[in-house]
C-alpha positions as CSV (number, residue, x, y, z in Angstrom):
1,X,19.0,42.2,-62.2
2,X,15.5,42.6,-63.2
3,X,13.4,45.2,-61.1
4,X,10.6,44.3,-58.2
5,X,7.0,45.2,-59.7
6,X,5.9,47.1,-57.0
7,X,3.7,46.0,-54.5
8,X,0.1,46.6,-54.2
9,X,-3.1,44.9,-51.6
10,X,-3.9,42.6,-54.6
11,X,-0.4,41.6,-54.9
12,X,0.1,41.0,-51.3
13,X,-3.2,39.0,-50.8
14,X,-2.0,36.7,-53.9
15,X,1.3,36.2,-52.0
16,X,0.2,35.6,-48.7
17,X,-2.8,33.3,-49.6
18,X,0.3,31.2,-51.9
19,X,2.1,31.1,-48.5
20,X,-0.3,29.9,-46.5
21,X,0.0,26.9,-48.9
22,X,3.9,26.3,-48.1
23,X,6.1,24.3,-46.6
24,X,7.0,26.4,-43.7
25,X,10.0,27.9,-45.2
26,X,9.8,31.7,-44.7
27,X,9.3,33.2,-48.4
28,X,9.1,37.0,-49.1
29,X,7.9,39.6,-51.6
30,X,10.3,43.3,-52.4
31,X,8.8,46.3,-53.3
32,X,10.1,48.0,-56.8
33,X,9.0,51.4,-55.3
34,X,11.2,51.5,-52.3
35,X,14.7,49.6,-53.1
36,X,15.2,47.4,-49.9
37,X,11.5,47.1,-48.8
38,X,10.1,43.4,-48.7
39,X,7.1,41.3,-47.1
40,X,8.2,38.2,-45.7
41,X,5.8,35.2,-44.7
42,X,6.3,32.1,-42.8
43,X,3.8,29.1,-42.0
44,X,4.6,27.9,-38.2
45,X,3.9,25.0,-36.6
46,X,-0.5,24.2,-35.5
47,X,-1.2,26.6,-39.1
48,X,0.2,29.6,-37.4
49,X,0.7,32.0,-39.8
50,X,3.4,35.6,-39.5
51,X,4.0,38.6,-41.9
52,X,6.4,41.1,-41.5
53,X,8.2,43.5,-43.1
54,X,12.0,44.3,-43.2
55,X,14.0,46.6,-44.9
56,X,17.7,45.9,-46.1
57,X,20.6,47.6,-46.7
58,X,24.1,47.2,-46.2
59,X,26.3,49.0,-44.4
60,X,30.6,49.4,-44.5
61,X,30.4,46.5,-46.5
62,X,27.6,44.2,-44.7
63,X,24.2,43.0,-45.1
64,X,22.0,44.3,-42.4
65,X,18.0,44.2,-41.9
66,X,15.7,46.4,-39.9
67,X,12.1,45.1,-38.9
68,X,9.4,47.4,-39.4
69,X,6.6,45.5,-37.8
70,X,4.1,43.0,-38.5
71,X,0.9,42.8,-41.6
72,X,-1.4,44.2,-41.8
73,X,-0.9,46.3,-38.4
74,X,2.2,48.1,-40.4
75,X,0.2,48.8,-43.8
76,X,2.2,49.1,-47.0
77,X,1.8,52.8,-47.2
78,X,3.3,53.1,-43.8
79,X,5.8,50.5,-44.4
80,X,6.9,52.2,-47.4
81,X,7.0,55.7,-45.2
82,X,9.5,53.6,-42.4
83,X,11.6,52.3,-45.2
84,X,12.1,56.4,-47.1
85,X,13.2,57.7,-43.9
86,X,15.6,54.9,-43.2
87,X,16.4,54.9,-46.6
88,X,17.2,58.8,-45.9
89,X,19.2,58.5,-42.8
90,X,21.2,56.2,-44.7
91,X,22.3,58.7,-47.5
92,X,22.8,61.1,-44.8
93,X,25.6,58.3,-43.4
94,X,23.5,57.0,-40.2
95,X,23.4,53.3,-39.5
96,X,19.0,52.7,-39.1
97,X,20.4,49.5,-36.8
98,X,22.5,51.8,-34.2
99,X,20.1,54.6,-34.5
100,X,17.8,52.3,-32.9
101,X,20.0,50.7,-30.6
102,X,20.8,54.5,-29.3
103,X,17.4,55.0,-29.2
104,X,16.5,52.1,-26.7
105,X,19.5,52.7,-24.9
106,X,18.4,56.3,-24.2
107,X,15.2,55.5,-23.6
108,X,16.3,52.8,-20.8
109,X,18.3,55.2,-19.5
110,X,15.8,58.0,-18.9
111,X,13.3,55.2,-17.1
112,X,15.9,54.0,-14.8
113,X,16.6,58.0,-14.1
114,X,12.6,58.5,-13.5
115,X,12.3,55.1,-11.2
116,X,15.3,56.3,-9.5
117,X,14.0,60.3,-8.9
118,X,10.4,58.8,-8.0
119,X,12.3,56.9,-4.9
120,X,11.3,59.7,-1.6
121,X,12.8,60.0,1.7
122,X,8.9,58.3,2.7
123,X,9.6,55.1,0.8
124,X,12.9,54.2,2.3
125,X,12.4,55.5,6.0
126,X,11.4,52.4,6.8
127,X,14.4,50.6,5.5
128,X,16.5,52.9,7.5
129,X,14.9,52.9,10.8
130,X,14.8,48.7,10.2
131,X,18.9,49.3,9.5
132,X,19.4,51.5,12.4
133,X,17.3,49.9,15.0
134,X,20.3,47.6,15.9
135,X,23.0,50.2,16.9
136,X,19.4,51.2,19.2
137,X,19.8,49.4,22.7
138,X,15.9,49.7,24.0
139,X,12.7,49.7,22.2
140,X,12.0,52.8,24.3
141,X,14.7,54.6,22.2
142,X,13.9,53.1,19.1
143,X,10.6,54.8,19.4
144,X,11.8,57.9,20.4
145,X,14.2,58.2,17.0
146,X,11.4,57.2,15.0
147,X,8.8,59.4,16.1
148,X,11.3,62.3,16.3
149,X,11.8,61.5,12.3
150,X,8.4,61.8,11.4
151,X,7.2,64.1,13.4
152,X,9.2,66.8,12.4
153,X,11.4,65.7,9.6
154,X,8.9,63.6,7.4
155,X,6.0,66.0,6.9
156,X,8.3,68.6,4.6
157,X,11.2,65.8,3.1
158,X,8.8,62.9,3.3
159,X,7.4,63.2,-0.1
160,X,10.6,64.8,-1.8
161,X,13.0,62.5,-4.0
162,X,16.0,61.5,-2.4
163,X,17.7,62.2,-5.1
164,X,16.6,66.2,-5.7
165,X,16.6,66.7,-1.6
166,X,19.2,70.1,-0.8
167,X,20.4,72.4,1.3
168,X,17.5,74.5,0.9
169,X,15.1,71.8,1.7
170,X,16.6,70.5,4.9
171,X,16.3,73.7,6.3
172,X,12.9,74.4,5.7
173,X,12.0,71.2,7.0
174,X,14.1,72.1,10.2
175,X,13.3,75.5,10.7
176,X,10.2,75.7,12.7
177,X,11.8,73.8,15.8
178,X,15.2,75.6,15.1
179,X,15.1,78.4,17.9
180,X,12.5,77.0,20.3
181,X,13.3,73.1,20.3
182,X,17.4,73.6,19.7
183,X,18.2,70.0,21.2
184,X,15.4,68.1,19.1
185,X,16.3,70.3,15.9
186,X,20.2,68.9,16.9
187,X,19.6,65.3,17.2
188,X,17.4,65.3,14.2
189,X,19.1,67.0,11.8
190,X,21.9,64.2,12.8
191,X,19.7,61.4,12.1
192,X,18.8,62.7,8.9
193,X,22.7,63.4,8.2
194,X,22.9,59.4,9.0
195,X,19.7,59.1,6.5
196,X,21.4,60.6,3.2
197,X,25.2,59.1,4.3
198,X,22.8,55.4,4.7
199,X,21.1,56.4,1.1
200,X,23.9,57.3,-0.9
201,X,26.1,54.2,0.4
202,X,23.0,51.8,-0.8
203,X,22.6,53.8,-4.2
204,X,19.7,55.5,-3.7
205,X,21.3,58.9,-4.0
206,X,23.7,59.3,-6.6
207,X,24.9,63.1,-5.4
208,X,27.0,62.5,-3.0
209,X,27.1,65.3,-1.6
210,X,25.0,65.1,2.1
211,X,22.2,68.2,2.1
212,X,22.4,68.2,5.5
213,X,25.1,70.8,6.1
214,X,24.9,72.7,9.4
215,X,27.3,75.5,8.5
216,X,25.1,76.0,5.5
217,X,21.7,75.4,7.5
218,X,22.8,78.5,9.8
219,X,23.4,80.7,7.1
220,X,19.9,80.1,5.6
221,X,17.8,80.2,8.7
222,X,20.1,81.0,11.5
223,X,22.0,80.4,14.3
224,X,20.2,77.4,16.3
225,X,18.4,78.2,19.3
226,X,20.7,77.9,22.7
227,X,20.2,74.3,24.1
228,X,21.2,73.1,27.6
229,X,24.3,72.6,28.2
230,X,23.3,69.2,30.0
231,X,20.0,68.0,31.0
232,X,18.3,70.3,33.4
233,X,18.7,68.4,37.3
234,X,17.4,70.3,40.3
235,X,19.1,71.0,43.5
236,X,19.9,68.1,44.6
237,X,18.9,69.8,48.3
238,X,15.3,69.7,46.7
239,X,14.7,66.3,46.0
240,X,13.1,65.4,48.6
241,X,10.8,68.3,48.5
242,X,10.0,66.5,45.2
243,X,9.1,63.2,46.6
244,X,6.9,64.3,49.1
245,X,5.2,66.9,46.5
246,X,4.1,63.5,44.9
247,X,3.4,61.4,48.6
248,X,-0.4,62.1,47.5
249,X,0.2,60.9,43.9
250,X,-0.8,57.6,43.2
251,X,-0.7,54.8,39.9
252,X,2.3,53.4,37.8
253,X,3.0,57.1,35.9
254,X,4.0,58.4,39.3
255,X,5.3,54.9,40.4
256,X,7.8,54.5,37.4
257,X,9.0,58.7,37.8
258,X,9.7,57.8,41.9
259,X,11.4,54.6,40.8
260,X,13.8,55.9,38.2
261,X,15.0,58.7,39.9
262,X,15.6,56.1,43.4
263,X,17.6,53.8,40.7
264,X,19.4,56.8,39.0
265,X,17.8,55.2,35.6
266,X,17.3,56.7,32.5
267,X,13.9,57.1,31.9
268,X,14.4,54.4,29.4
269,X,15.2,51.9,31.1
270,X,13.2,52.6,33.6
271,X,9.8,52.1,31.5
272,X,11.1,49.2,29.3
273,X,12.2,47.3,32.6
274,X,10.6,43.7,32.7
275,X,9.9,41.5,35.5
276,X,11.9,39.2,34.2
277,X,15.0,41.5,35.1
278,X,13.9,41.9,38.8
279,X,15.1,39.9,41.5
280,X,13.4,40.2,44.5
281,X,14.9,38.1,46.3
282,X,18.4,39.7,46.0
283,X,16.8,43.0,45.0
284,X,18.4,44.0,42.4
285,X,17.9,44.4,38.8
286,X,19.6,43.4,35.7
287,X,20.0,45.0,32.1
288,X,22.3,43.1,29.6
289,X,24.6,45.6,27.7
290,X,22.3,46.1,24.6
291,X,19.9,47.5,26.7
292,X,22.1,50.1,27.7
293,X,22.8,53.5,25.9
294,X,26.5,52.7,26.4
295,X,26.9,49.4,25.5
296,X,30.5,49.2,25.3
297,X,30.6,49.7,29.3
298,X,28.5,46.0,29.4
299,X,25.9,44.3,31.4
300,X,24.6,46.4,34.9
301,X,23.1,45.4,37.7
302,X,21.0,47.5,40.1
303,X,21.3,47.4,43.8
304,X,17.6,48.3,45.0
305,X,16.8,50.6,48.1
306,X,14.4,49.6,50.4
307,X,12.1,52.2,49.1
308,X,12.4,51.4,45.2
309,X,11.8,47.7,46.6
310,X,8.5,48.5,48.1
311,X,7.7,50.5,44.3
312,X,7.8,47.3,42.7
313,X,5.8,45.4,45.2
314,X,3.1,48.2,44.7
315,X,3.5,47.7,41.2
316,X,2.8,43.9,41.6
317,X,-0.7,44.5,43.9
318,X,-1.6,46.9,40.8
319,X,-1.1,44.1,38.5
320,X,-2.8,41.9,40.7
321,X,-5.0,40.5,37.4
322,X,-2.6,39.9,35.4
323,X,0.4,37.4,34.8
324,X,3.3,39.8,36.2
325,X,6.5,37.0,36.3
326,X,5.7,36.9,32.3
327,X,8.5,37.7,30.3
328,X,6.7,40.3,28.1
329,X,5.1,41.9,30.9
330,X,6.4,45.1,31.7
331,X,6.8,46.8,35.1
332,X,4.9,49.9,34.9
333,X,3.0,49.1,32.0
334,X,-0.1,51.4,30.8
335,X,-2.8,49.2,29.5
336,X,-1.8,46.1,29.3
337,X,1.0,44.0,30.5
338,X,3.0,44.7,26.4
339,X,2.3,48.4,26.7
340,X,4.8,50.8,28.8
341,X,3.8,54.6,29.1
342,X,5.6,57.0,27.0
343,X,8.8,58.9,28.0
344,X,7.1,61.6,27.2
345,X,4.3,61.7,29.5
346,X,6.4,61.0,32.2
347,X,8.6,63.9,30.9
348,X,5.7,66.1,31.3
349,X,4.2,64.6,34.6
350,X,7.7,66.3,36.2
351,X,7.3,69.2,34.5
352,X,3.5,69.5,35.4
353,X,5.1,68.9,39.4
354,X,8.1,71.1,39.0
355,X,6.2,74.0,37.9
356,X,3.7,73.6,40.1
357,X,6.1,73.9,43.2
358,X,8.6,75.6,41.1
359,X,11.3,73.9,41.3
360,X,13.9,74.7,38.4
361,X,17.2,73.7,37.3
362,X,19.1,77.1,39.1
363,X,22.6,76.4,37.0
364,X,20.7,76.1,33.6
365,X,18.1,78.8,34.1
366,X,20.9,81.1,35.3
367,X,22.8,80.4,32.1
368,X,19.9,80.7,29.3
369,X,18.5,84.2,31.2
370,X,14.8,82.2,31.9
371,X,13.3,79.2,34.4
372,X,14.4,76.1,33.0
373,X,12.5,73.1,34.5
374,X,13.9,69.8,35.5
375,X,13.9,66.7,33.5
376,X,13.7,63.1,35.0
377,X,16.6,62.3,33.5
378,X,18.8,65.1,34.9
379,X,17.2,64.6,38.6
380,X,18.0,60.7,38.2
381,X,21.9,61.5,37.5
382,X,22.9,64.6,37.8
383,X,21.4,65.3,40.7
384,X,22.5,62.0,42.5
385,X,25.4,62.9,41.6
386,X,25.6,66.3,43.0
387,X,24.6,64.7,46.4
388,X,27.4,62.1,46.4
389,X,30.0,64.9,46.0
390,X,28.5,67.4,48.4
391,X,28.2,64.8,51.2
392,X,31.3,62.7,50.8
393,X,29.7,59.8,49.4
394,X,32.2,57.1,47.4
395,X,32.1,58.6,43.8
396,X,33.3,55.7,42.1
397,X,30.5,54.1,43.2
398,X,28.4,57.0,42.1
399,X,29.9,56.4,38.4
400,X,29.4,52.5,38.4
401,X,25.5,53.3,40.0
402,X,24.7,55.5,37.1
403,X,26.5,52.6,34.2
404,X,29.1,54.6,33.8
405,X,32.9,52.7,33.5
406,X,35.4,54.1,36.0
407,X,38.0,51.3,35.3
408,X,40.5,50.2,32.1
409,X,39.4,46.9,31.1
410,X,42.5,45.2,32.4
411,X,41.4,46.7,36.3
412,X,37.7,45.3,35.6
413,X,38.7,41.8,35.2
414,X,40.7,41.8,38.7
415,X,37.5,43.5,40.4
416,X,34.8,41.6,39.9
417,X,32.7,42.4,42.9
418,X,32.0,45.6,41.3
419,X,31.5,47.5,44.6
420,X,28.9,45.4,45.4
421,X,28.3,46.1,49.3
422,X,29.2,50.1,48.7
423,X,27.2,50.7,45.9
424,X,24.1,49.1,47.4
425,X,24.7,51.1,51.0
426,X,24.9,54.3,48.5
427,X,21.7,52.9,46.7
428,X,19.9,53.3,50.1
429,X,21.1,56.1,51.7
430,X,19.9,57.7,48.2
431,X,16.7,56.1,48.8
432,X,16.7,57.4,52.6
433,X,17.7,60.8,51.6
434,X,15.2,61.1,48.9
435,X,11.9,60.2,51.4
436,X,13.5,62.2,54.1
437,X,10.7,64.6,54.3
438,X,8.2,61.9,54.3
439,X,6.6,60.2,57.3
440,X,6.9,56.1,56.3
């Protein structure tokens, strides 16, 4: 077979101004320098008009071609170049085709690996609080989960890569609440345990291993701070010490503090409590079981005392200008009739009261070696509860006042009543008890 002349710019003009002049059938031109290299042309359709070079070679006994780019962007000198160093990595016994294919692979797979390290615990904490926010009975909670996320779990992890997130990382982000906020550090170091478990199951983090290891947490920073054993509660004997400590206290903060602890409520459900749940005329309330913390023990109803009655009637003249019977409105709403106040300034209303006439928790302060002040939430429950055992009251009552379930299922559906006349009697000699050292 005769040899190609090899190609030069006048011999390449010459055969791409005689293609122009086709029929549309792709021609080409080989190089006699470089065995393999050729110029191939093509006339499209409208006088469009392509160039490229290939190279080809065969391989275990097949014809093969490798593109080397277009003309004139891919000049003949550096065509020629592309088509030695193949022509090299052929002698040496590499394939140019799977070279290539190796190549793209690799190079997809080290893109996917940076798009997937770029992913932070920021981007998707949306996603999860949107996942969780169902297993969350009341918006009141919901908030508080949230906030306790970013405030002290976001600012460090926030910006790391789920992927690259350790040990080592979760408990710096942890450690400055570790001795002196022990509950808060508890519960969210749990909901970032939740976070990793949530991120690894949707493929987000490949390690499956969770960095959020608590044996190993304590032997990087620690031992956690002591928490309370249970919510601090004061003497029960000094509740209504407490009530008329706020008699001169007026507004909806103070309002929503009196009425949770009269309805043994969590705070929770105190503040997200709408009027569309009250009825006055039977005085009670009602809070459907995913409003509830436990769920699983279903729907409650409240049986109102006289005095947490007269609460929400003050709560109505405050609300005087606004539409209170609407299903958004809240009870003890701050600025507007969709706004509640925080548990949090409620939280530290109590405290502000509780230090002021020092009244502490004498179990809990006895146990941790310092004054530990009350919480609403402890007064509302525990300290009911302490009442109804030291006086005889009916504690089955107690338990189904503060949602808790006292019954199989099977016993349930036979009493349906639900203590009905005992559990609002208790209601209001709770109520009566609680204002005892207030002239009405």
């Amino acid at each position: 077979m005769k040899k190609a002349d090899e190609l030069s710019d006048l011999r390449i003009k010459a055969f791409l101004k005689a293609s122009r002049q086709g029929t549309g059938k792709e021609v080409h031109i080989s190089d006699g320098k470089i065995p393999g290299l050729s110029l191939w042309a093509r006339k499209g359709a409208a006088n469009a008009f392509t160039a490229r070079w290939k190279y080809s070679y065969r391989k275990e006994g097949k014809s093969k071609v490798f593109g080397l780019g277009s003309y004139p962007a891919v000049s003949l000198q550096v065509a020629r170049g592309q088509a030695a160093a193949l022509r090299a990595s052929l002698m040496s016994g590499k394939d140019p085709r799977e070279e290539k294919r190796k190549a793209e692979a690799e190079r997809k797979r080290i893109e996917e690996q940076e798009a997937h390290d770029a992913v932070t615990v920021g981007d998707l904490f949306e996603d999860f609080i949107r996942a969780q926010s169902s297993t969350w009975g009341s918006a009141t909670y919901r908030l508080k989960e949230t906030n306790r996320f970013k405030n002290h779990l976001l600012p460090t992890v926030g910006p790391m890569s789920i992927e690259a997130v350790t040990v080592n990382d979760v408990a710096a982000a942890i450690s400055p609440i570790w001795q002196e906020k022990a509950e808060t550090a508890k519960k969210s170091l749990s909901l970032l345990r939740k976070f990793f478990d949530w991120a690894a199951l949707n493929g987000f983090r490949v390690n499956k291993s969770n960095p959020v290891d608590s044996r190993r947490i304590r032997l990087l920073i620690g031992a956690r701070g002591q928490s309370f054993a249970h919510r601090p509660a004061m003497d029960y004997e000094e509740v209504p010490e407490l009530f008329a400590a706020m008699a001169g206290q007026q507004g909806t903060a103070f309002n929503v503090l009196r009425f949770a602890i009269l309805c043994n409520l969590r705070l929770s459900n105190a503040l997200s409590l709408k009027w569309n749940q009250v009825d006055m005329e039977k005085q009670t309330l009602f809070f459907s079981a995913s409003e509830m913390k436990r769920q699983a023990n279903g729907n409650f109803t409240v049986y109102l005392s006289s005095q947490a009655v007269e609460l929400l009637r003050e709560q109505k003249r405050l609300g005087k200008n606004v539409q209170n019977e609407l299903t958004g409105c809240y009870v003890f709403f701050s600025k507007d009739p969709s706004q509640h106040y925080s548990l949090t300034l409620i939280e530290q209303i109590m405290k502000k009261i509780c230090r002021e006439h020092e009244f502490y928790d004498p179990h809990e302060s006895a146990r941790l070696g310092r004054r530990v002040l009350p919480t609403v939430h402890g007064t509302a429950r525990a300290s009911f509860l302490t009442w109804v055992e030291a006086t005889g009251k009916d504690r089955r009552a107690a338990e189904r006042n503060l949602h808790h379930k006292t019954e199989t299922a099977v016993g349930a559906s036979y009493n349906r009543e639900g203590y009905a006349l005992i559990r609002r009697k208790l209601s209001q000699d709770w109520g009566d008890f609680c204002f005892s050292k207030l002239k009405i």
